[in-house]
C-alpha positions as CSV (number, residue, x, y, z in Angstrom):
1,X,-24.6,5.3,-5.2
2,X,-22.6,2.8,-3.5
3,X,-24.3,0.0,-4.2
4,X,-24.7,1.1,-8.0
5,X,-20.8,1.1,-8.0
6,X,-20.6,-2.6,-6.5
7,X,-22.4,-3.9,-9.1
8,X,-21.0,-2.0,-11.6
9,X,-17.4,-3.5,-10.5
10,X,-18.7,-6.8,-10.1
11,X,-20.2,-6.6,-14.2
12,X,-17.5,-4.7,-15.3
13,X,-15.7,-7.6,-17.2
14,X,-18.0,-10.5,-19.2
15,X,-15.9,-13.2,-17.0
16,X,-16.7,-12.5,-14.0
17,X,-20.6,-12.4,-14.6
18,X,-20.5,-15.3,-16.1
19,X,-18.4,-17.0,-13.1
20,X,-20.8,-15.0,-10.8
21,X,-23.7,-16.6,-12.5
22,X,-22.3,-20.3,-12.8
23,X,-21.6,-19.8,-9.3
24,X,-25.3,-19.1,-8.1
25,X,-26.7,-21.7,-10.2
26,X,-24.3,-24.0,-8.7
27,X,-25.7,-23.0,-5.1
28,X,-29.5,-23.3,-6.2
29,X,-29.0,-27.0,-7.9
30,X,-26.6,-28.0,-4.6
31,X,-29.6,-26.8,-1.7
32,X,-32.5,-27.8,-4.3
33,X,-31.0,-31.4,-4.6
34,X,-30.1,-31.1,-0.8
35,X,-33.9,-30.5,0.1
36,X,-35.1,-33.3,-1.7
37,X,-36.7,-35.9,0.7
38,X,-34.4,-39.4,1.0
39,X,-36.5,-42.6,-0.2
40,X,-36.6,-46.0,1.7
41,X,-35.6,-49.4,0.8
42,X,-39.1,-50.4,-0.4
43,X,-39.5,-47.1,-2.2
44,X,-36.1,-46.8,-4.1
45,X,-36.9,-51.2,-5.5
46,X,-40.3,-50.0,-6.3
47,X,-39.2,-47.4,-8.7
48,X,-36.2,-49.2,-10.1
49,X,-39.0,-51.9,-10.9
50,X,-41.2,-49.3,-12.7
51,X,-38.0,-47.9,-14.6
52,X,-36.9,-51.4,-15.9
53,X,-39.8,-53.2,-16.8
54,X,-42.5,-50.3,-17.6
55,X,-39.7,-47.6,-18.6
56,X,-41.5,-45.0,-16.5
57,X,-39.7,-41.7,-16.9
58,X,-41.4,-40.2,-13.8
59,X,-39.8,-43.3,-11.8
60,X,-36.6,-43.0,-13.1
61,X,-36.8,-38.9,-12.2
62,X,-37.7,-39.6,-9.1
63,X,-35.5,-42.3,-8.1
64,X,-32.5,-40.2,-9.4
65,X,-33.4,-36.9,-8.2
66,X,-33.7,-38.5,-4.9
67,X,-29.9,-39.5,-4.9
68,X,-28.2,-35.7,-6.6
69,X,-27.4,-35.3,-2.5
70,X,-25.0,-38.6,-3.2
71,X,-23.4,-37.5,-6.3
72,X,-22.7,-34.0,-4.9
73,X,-21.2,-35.8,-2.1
74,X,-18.8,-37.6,-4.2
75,X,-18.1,-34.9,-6.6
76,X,-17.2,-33.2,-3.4
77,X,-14.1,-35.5,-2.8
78,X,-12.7,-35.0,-6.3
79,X,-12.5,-31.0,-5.9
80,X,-8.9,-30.7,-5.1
81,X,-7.8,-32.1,-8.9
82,X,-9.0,-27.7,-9.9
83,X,-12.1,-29.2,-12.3
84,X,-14.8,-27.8,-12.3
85,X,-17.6,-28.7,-9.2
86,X,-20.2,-28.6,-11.7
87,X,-18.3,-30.4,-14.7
88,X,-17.9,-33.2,-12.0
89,X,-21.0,-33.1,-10.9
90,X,-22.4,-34.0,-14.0
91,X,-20.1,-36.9,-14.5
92,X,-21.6,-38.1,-11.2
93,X,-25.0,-37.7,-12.8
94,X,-23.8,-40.1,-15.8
95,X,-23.0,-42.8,-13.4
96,X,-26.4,-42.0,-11.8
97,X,-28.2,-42.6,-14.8
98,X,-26.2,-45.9,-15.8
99,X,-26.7,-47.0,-12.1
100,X,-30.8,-46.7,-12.4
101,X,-31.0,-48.3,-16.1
102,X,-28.5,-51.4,-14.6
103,X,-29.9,-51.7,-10.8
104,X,-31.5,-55.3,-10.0
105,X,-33.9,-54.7,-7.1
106,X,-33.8,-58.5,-6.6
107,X,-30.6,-58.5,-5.3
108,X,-31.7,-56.9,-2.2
109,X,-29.2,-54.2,-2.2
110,X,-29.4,-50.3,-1.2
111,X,-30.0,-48.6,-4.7
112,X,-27.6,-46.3,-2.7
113,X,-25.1,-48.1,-1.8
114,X,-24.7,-49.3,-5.7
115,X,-25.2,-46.2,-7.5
116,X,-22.1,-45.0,-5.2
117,X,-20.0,-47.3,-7.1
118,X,-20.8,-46.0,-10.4
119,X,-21.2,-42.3,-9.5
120,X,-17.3,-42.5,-8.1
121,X,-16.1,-44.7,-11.2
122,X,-17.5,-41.9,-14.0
123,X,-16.2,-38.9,-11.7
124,X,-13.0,-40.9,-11.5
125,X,-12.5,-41.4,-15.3
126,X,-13.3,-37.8,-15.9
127,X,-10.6,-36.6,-13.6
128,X,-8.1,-38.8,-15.5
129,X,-9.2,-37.8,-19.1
130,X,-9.0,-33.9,-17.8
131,X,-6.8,-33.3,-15.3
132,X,-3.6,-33.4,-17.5
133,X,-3.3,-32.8,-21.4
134,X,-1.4,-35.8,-20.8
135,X,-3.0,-39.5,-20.0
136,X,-2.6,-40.4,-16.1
137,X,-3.5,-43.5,-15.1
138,X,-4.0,-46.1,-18.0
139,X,-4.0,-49.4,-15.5
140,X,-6.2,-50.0,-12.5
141,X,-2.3,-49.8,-10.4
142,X,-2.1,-46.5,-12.0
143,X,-5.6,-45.3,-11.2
144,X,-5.0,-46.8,-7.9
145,X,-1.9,-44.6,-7.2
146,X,-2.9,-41.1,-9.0
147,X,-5.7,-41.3,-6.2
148,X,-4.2,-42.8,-3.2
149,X,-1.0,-41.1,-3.4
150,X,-1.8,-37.7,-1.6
151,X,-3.7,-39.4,0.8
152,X,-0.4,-41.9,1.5
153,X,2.2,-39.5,1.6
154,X,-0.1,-37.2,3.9
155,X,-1.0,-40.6,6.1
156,X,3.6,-40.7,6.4
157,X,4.2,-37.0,6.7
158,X,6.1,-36.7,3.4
159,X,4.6,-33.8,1.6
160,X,7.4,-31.5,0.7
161,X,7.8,-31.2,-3.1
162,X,7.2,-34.1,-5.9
163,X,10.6,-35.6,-4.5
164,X,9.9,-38.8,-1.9
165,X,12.3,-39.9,0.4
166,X,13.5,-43.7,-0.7
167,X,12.0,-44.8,3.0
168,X,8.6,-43.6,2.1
169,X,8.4,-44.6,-1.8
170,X,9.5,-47.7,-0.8
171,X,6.2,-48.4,1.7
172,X,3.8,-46.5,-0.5
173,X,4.7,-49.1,-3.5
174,X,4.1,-51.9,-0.7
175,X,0.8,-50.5,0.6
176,X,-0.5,-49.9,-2.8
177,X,1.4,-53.1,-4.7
178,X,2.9,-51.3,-7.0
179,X,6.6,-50.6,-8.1
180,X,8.8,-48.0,-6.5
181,X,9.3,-46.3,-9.9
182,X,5.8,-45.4,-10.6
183,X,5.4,-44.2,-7.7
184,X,8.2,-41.5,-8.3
185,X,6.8,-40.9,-11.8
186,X,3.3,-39.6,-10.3
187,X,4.5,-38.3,-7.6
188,X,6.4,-36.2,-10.2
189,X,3.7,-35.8,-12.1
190,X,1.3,-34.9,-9.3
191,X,4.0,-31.9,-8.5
192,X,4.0,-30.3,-11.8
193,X,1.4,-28.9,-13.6
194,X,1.1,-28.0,-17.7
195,X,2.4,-25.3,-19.6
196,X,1.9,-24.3,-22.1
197,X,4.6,-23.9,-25.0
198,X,3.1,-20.4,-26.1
199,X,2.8,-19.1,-22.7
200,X,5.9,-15.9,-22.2
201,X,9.0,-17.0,-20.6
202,X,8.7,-13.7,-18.2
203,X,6.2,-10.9,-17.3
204,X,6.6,-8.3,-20.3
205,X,9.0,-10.5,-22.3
206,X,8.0,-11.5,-25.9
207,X,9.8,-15.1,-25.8
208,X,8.0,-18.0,-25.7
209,X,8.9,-21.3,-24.2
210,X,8.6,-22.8,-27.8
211,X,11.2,-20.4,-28.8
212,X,13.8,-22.5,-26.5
213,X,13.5,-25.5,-27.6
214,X,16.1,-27.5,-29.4
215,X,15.8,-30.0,-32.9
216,X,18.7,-31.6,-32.9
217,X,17.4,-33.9,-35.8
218,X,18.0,-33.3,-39.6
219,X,16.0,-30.8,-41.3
220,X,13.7,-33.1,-43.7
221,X,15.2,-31.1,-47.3
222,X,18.7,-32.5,-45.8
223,X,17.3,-35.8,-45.0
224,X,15.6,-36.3,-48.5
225,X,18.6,-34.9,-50.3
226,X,21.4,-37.3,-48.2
227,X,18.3,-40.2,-49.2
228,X,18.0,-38.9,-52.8
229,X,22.1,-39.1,-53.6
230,X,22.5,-42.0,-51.7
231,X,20.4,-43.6,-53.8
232,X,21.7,-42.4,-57.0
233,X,25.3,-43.2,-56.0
234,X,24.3,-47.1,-55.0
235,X,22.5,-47.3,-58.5
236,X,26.1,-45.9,-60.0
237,X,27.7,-48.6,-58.4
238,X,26.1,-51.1,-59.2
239,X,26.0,-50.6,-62.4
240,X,29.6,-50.6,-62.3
241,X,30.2,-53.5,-60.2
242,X,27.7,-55.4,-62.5
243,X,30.4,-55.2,-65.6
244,X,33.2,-56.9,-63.3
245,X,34.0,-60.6,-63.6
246,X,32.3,-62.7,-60.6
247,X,35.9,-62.9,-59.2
248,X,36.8,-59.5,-59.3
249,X,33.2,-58.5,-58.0
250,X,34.0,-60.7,-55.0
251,X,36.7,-59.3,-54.1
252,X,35.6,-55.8,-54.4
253,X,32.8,-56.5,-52.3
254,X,34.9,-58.1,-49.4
255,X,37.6,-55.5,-49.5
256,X,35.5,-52.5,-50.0
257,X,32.1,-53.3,-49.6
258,X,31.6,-54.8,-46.0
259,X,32.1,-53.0,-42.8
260,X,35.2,-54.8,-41.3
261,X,36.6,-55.4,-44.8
262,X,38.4,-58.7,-45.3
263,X,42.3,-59.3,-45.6
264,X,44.5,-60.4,-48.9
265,X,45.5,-63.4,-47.0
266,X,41.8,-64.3,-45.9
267,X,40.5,-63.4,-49.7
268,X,43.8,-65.3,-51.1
269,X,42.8,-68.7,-48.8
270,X,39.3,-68.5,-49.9
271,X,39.8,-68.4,-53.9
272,X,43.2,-70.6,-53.6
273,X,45.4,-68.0,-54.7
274,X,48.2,-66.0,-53.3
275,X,47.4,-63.0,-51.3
276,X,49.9,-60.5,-54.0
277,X,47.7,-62.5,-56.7
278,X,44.2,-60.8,-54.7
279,X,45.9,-57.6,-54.5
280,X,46.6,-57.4,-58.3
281,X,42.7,-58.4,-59.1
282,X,41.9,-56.0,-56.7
283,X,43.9,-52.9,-58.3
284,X,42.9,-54.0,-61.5
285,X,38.7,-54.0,-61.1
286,X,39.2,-50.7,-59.0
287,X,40.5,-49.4,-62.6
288,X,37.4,-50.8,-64.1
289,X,35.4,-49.1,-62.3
290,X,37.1,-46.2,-61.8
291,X,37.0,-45.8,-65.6
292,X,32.9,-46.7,-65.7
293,X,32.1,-44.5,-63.0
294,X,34.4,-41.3,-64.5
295,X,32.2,-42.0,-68.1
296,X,28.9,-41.9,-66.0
297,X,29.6,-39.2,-63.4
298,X,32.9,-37.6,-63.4
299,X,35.5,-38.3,-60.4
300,X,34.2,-41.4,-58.4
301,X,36.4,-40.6,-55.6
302,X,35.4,-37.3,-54.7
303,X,31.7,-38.3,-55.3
304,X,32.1,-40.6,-52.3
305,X,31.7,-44.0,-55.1
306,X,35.0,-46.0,-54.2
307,X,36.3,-45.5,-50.9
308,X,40.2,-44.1,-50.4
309,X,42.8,-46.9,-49.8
């Protein structure tokens, strides 16, 4: 009865026999690639040789299965980042399989100690591509620091919160050659995990985090309307300005038209005439188009056409 009861509990929900079952398989693959025998140098350059020139399928399985112990090892290392063992396990096997189909046995070298290499680099790329919804680690500095950084600030004794004491951020950017800000940005990022913006502010609360954040830009009807008018009102006038003698347009333009807006007695010394002379051109082509823009659409000054005196 007991034991009926235990396994009913354990099988009770879907999720935890499928963990419980992904969780045996695991152990059988880890003790049935543990078991398998280790292969010496003349063995591991004879199979590479029957891989690459004969593409023997039964030397590549063999020269692979021989070295799973290797990229469980690895995988191994890479557990604290909360991926899955097996997910970076099979990573490791990726790198395995490039290793075998790139391995030169002429270069007298452990097929061991190169597939270690390539086993690390794929685990290594998975863990940046997955361990954030957010990119870590674009640059080799980067990479560098999102996987050394633990083990430095452990190495110093500086472990309490994302924060790092200016001492200590200054010799981890020495030891690892990189700048003292990037090493406060992972470090930042390293302390802080994702959220999600659906996930409830509080246990039993129906807010979201979503539903707390700000746009402080323009809603896009507004921004298309503001663009719309704006438009219309510049084609207005110009239209306007268009039936205004060359002089008179001048003027407007530098009195009305430019940011700073020029003086009578700067307008007066460039056209050679008395700055009471520009003022009276300038009150007269403001009636002009004051009387174009009032036959085309109504009071110019209230529709933002000709700006106040």
């Amino acid at each position: 009865m007991t034991t009926a009861k235990a396994a009913t509990a354990r099988f009770a929900h879907p999720s935890a026999a499928l963990n419980s079952g992904r969780d045996a398989g695991e152990q059988r693959f880890v003790k049935s690639a543990m078991a398998r025998p280790l292969l010496s140098r003349e063995d591991e350059a004879d199979l590479a040789r029957r891989w690459r020139d004969d593409r023997d399928e039964a030397a590549l399985h063999a020269l692979t299965e021989a070295h799973m112990r290797l990229v469980i090892a690895v995988a191994a290392k890479f557990k604290r980042y909360g991926l899955p063992f097996s997910d970076l396990i099979q990573e490791g096997n990726i790198g395995l399989m490039k290793a075998a189909d790139r391995f030169e046995p002429e270069r007298d070298v452990r097929f061991s100690t190169y597939v270690t290499w390539w086993i690390r680099s794929c685990i290594q790329d998975y863990v940046l591509r997955n361990w954030s919804i957010v990119r870590t680690g674009t640059t080799s500095a980067q990479k560098s620091l999102f996987f050394n950084l633990r083990r430095m600030r452990a190495r110093i004794g500086d472990l309490d919160g994302a924060s790092i004491s200016p001492d200590n951020r200054e010799q981890i950017a020495r030891d690892l050659r990189v700048r003292e800000r990037d090493v406060e940005t992972m470090a930042m990022r390293l302390g802080a995990s994702d959220r999600s913006l659906n996930a409830p502010v509080g246990d039993g609360e129906d807010s979201q985090w979503q539903d707390f954040l700000v746009d402080d830009s323009v809603a896009p009807e507004i921004e298309v309307m503001d663009r719309t008018d704006s438009e219309r009102r510049s084609l207005w006038l110009g239209q306007a300005i268009d039936d205004l003698s060359p002089r008179e347009q001048f003027i407007i333009r530098e009195r009305r038209l430019t940011e700073d807006g020029s003086t009578l007695e700067t307008l007066g010394q460039t056209l050679g005439i008395s700055k009471e002379r520009v003022r009276q051109i300038e009150s007269a082509a403001l009636s002009k188009l004051r009387s174009n823009l009032c036959a085309a659409v109504g009071d110019p000054y209230e529709a933002g056409l000709i700006p106040n005196a």
